[in-house]
DOMI-576864 format. One record per residue (C-alpha): chain; residue in three letters; x, y, z; residue number from 1. Coordinates in steps of 0.001 Angstrom, whole numbers. Each point is the difference from the previous one (the first is absolute). Layout:
<node "A","Ala",<X,Y,Z>,NUM>
...
END
This chain:
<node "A","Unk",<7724,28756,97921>,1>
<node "A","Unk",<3439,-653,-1245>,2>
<node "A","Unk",<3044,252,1771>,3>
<node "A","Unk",<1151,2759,-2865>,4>
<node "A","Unk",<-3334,1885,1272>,5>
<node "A","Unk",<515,-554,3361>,6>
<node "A","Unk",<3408,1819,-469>,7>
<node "A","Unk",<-1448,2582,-1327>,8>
<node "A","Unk",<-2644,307,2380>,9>
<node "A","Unk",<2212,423,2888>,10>
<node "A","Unk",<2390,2557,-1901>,11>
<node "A","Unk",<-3276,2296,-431>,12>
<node "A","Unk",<-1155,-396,4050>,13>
<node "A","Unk",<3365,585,1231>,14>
<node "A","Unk",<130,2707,-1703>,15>
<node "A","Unk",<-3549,956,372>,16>
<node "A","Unk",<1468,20,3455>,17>
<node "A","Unk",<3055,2434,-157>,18>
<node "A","Unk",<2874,-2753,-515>,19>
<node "A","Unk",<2854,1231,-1754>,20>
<node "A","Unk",<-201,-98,-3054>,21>
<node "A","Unk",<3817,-1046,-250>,22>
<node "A","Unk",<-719,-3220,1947>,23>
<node "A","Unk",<-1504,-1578,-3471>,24>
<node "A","Unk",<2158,1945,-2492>,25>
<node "A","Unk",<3193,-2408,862>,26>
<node "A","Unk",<-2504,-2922,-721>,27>
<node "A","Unk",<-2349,668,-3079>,28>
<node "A","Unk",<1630,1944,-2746>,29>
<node "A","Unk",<-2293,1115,-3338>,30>
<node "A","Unk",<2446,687,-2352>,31>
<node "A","Unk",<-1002,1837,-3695>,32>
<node "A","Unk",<2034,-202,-2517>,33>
<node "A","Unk",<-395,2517,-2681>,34>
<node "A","Unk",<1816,-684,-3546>,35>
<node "A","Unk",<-352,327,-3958>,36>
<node "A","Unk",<-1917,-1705,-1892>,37>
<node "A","Unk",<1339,-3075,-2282>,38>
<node "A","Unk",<689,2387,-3078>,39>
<node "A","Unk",<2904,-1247,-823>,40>
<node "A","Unk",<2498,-3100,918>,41>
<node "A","Unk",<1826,2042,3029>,42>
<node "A","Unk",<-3140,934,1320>,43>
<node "A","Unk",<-1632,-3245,-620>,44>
<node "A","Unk",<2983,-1433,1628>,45>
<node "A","Unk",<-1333,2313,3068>,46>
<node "A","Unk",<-3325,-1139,317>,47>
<node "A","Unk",<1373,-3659,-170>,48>
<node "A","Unk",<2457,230,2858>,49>
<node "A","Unk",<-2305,2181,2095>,50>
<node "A","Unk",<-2625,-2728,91>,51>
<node "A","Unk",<2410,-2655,671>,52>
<node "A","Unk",<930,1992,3021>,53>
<node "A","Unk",<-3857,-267,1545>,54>
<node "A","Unk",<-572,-3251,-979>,55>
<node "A","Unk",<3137,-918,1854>,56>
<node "A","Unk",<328,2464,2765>,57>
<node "A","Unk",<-3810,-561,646>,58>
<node "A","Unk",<679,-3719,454>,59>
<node "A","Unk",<2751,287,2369>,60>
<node "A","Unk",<-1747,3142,2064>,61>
<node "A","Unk",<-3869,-643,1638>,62>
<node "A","Unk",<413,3584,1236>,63>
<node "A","Unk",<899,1790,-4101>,64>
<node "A","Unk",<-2329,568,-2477>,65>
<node "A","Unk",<1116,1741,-2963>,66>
<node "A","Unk",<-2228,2009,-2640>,67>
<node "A","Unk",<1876,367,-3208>,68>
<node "A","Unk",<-1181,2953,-2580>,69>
<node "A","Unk",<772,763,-3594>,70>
<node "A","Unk",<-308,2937,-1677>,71>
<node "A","Unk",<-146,1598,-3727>,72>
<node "A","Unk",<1430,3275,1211>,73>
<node "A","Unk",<844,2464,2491>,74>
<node "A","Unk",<-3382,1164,488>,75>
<node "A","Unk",<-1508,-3277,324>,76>
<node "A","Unk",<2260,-687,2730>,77>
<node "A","Unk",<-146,2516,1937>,78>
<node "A","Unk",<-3604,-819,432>,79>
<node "A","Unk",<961,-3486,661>,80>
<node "A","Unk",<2457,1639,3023>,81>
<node "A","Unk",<-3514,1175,1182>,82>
<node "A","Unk",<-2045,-3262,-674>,83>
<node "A","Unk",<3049,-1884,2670>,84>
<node "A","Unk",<-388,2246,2508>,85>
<node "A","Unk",<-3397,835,44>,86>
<node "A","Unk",<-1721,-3035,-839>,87>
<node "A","Unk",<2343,-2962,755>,88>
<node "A","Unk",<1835,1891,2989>,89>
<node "A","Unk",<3292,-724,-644>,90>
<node "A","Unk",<2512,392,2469>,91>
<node "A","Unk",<3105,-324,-1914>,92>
<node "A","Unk",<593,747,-4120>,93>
<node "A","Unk",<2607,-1329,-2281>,94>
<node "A","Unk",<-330,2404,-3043>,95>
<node "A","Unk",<2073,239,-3643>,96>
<node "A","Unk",<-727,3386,-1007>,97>
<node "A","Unk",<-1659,-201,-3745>,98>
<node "A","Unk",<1594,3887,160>,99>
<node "A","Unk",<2091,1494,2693>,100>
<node "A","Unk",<-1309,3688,107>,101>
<node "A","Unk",<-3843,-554,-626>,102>
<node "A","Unk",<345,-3006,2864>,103>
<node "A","Unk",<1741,1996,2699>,104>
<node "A","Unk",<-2828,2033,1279>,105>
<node "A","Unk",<-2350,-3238,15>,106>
<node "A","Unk",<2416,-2129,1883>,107>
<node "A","Unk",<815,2638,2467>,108>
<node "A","Unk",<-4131,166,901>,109>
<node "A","Unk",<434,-3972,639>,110>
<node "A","Unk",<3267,746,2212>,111>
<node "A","Unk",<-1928,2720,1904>,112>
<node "A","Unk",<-2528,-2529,993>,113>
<node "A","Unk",<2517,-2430,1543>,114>
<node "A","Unk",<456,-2416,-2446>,115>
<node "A","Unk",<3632,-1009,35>,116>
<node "A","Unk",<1070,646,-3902>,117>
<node "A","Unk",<2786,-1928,-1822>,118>
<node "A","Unk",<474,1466,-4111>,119>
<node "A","Unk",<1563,-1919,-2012>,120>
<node "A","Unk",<2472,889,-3487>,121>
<node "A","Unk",<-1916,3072,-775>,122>
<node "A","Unk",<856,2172,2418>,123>
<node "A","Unk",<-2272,3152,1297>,124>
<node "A","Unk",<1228,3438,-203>,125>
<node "A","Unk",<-287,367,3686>,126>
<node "A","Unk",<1308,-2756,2147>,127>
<node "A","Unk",<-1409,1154,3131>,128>
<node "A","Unk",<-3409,-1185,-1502>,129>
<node "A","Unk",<1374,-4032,491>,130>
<node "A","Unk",<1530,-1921,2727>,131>
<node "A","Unk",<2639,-2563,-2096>,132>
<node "A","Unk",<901,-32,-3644>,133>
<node "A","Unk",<963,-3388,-1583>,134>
<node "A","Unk",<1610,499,-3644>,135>
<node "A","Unk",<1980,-1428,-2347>,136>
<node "A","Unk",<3458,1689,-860>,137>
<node "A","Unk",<-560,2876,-2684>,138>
<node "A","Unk",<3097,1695,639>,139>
<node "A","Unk",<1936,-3192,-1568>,140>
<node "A","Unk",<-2963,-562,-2689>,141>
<node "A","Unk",<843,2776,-1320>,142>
<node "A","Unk",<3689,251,517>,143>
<node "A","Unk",<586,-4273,-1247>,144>
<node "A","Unk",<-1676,1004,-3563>,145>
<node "A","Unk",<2254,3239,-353>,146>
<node "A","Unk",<3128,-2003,1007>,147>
<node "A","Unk",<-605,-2765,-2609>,148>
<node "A","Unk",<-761,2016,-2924>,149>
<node "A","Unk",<2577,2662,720>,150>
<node "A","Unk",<2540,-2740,-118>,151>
<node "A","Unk",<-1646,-2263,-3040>,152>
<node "A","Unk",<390,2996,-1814>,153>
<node "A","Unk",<3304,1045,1038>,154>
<node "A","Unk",<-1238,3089,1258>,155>
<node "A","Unk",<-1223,1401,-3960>,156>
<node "A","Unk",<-3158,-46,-1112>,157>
<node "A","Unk",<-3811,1573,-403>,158>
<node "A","Unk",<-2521,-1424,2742>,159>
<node "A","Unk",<-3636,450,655>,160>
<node "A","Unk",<-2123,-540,3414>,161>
<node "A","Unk",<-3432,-1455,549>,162>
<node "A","Unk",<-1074,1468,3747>,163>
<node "A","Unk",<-2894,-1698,2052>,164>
<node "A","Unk",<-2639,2289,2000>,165>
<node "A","Unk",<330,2926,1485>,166>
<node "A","Unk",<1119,-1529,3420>,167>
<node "A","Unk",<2800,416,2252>,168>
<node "A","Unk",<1962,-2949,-700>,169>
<node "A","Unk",<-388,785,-3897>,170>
<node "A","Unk",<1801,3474,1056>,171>
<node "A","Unk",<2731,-2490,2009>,172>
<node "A","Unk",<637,-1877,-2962>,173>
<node "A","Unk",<386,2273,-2549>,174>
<node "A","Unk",<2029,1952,2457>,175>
<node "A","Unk",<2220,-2734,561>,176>
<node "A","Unk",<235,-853,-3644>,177>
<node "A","Unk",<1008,4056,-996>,178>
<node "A","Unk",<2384,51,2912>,179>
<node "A","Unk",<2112,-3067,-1868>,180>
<node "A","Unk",<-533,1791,-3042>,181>
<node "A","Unk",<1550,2864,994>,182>
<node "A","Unk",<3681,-1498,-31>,183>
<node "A","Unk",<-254,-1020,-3756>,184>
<node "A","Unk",<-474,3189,-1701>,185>
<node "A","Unk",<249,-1748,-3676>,186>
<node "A","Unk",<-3218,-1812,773>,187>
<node "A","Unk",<-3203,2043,-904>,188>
<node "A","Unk",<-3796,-147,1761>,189>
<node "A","Unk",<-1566,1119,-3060>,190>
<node "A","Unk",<-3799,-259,2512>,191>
<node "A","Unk",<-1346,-1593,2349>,192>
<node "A","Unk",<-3649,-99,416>,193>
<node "A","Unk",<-2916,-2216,1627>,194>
<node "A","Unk",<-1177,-3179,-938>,195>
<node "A","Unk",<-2318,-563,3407>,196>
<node "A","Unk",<1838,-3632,257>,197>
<node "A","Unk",<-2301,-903,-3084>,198>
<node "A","Unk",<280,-1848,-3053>,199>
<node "A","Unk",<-1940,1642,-2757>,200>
<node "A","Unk",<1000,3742,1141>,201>
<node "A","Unk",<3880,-1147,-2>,202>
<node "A","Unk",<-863,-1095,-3315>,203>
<node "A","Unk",<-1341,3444,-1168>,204>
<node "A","Unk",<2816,2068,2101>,205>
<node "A","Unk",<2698,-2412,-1940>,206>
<node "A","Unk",<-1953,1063,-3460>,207>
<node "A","Unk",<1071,3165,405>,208>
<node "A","Unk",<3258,-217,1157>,209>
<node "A","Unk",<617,-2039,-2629>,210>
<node "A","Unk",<-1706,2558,-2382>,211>
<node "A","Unk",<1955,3040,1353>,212>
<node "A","Unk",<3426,-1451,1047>,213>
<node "A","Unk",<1458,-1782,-3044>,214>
<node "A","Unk",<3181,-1291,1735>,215>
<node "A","Unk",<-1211,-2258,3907>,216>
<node "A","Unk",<3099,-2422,767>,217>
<node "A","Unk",<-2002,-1084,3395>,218>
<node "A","Unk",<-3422,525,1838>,219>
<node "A","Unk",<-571,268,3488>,220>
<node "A","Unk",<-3487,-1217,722>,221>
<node "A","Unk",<-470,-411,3768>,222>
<node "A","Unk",<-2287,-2446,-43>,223>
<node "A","Unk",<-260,-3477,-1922>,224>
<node "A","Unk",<-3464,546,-962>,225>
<node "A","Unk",<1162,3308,-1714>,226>
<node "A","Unk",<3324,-1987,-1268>,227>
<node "A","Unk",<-2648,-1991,-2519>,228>
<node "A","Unk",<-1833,2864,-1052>,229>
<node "A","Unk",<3532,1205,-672>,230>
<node "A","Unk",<972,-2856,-1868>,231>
<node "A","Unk",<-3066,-303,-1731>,232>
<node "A","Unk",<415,3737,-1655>,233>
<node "A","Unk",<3596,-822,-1132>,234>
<node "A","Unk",<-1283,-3347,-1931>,235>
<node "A","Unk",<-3271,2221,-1713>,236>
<node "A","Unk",<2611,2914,-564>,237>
<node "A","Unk",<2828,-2763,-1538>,238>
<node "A","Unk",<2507,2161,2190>,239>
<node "A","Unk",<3622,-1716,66>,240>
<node "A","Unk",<2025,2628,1801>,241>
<node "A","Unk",<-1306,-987,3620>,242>
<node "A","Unk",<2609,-2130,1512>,243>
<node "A","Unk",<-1504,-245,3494>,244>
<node "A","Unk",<-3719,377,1915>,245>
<node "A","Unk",<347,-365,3229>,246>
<node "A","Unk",<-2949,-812,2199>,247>
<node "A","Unk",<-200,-471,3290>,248>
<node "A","Unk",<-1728,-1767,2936>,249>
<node "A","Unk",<647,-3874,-1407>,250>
<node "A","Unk",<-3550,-854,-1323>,251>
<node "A","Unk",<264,-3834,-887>,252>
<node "A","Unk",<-327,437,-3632>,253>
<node "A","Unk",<2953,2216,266>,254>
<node "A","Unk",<2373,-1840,1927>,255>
<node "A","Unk",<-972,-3452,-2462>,256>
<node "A","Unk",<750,2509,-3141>,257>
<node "A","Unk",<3534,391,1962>,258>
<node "A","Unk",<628,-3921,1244>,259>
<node "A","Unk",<-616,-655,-3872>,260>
<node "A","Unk",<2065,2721,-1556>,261>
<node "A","Unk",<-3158,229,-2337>,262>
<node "A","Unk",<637,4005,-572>,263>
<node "A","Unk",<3542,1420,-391>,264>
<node "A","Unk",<-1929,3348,1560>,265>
<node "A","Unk",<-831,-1589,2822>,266>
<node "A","Unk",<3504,-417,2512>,267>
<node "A","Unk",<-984,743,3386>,268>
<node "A","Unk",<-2822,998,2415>,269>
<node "A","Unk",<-62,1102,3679>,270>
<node "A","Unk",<-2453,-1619,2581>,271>
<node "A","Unk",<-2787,1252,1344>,272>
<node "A","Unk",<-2472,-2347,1247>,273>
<node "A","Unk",<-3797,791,823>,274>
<node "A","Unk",<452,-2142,2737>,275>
<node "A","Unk",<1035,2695,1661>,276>
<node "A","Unk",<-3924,556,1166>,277>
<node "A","Unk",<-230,-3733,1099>,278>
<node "A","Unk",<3219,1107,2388>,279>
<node "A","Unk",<-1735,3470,740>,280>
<node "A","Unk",<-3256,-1639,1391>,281>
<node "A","Unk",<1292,-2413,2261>,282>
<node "A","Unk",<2200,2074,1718>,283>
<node "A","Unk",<-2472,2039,595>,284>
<node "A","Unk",<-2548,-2071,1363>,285>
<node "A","Unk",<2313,-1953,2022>,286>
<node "A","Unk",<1504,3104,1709>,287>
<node "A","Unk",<-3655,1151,493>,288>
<node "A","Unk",<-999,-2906,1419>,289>
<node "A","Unk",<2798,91,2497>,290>
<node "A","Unk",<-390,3486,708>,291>
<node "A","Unk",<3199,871,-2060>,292>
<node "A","Unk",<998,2468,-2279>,293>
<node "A","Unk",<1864,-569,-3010>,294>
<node "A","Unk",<3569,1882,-499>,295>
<node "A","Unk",<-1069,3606,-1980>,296>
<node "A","Unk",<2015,-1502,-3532>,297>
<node "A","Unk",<436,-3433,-1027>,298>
<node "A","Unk",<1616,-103,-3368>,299>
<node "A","Unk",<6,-2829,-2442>,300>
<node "A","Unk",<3560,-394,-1804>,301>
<node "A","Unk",<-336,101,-3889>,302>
<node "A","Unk",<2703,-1601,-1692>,303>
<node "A","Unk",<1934,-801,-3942>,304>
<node "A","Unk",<-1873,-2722,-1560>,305>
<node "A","Unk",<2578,-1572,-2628>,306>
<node "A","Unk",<-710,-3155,-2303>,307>
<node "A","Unk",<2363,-1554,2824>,308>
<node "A","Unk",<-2615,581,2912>,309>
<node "A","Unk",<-2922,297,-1914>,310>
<node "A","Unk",<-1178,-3820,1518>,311>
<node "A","Unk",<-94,1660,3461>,312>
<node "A","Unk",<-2338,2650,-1279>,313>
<node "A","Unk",<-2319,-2256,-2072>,314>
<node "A","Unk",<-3561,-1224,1717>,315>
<node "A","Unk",<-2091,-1145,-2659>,316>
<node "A","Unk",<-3206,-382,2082>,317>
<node "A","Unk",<-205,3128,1207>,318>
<node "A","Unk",<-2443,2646,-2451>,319>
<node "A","Unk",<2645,2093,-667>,320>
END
């Protein structure tokens, strides 16, 4: 028998035997971790980070093991939720919402059965369902786009807005974008509408702004994934008026576009890193492991990415 077994062993006699069952849960921790699928370079930049995280936290920790699921959809993971508890036993989740509302009721089952809960960026509509929330800023990535277009158009001028998903941090950013908006009256939201953080729909949302609105002098698209669908609609459409699409998050091909000055559309960004999840899961397991809990919010700052920073911002190995 290995010594793994033998651990394992004498976890299920003692408590076979009535010891507590708090005696082991300050030395093994089985963590799930519960994000997106890689569907697009943010969320690929997810996965990435979040299996960095085991292979190095499982290194450094005897006593962690960490079970990292994918999924497609809402649906499919809420029946992964399930899968963690019920078949690998989890004892402690790390979870990015694919959507906040149809997520809540599932993660609040896992929280019922004692499994200490950290969400991450997507928030749930009903925080009593999680222990900690780790998240980047998306008060200020919504409020550093408004503040840089408002003033590189001099506070004049017809915009358009490419939303995410229906989540609660899509509702903080455009919130936080509107509320800028609100002290330039001469600037004009002609819509804003969703793009699910996705390529090829920002492409078709942008065809028909550009069909209906014959006048755009800059694009919001919250997302740089959505900023080259964006971009990719203006070129097809041959649409000159657009003096500025702002993206958002600093996806590597972004932030080189910037450092090169290779489109005059292209002036500034505003971080938001998917390590985020990385950060999320090893604070996590290493308060579990000690018995910890983490502080309710941790918040990530997001910040004005500016040819004249953009080095700081730039990782080219990463996937996204």
């Amino acid at each position: 028998m290995t010594l793994k077994s033998c651990i394992f062993a004498m976890a299920a006699a003692a408590v076979a035997f009535g010891a507590p069952a708090a005696a082991f849960a300050q030395n093994k921790v089985n963590l799930g971790v519960a994000i997106p699928a890689a569907t697009h370079s943010f969320t690929a930049g997810i996965v990435w980070w979040a299996n960095e995280a085991k292979k190095e936290l499982e290194a450094a920790h005897p006593d962690l093991k960490v079970t990292i699921k994918t999924a497609a959809n809402a649906g499919e993971q809420a029946n992964q939720l399930q899968d963690l508890t019920t078949a690998n036993r989890i004892n402690a989740l790390v979870i990015f919402p694919f959507e906040s509302a149809a997520l809540t009721r599932p993660v609040a089952q896992v929280k019922k059965q004692g499994v200490y809960v950290t969400v991450v960026d997507r928030g749930l509509t009903d925080t009593s369902a999680q222990d900690a929330y780790v998240s980047g800023d998306n008060t200020a990535f919504g409020k550093v786009p408004a503040e840089y277009i408002a003033k590189a158009l001099d506070g004049k001028g017809n915009i358009v807005a490419l939303r995410g998903i229906a989540t609660t941090l899509d509702n903080e950013r455009m919130d936080a974008f509107n509320s800028v908006m609100k002290d330039y009256p001469d600037i004009k939201l002609l819509d804003a509408r969703y793009a699910n953080w996705n390529r090829d729909d920002a492409f078709k949302v942008m065809q028909d702004y550009l069909t209906r609105f014959k006048q755009i002098d800059a694009v919001w698209a919250a997302d740089d994934d959505m900023a080259v669908g964006v971009l990719k609609a203006i070129e097809q459409a041959k649409r000159e008026d657009i003096k500025i699409v702002f993206g958002g998050a600093g996806a590597k091909g972004m932030i080189k576009t910037l450092i090169d000055g290779a489109d005059p559309r292209i002036q500034a960004n505003v971080s938001y890193s998917p390590k985020f999840i990385y950060e999320a899961i090893k604070m996590t397991a290493e308060a579990r492991l000690k018995g910890e809990s983490l502080p309710e919010t941790t918040i990530v700052p997001s910040v004005l990415i500016t040819k004249d920073n953009a080095k700081d911002f730039y990782f080219p190995d990463s996937p996204f």
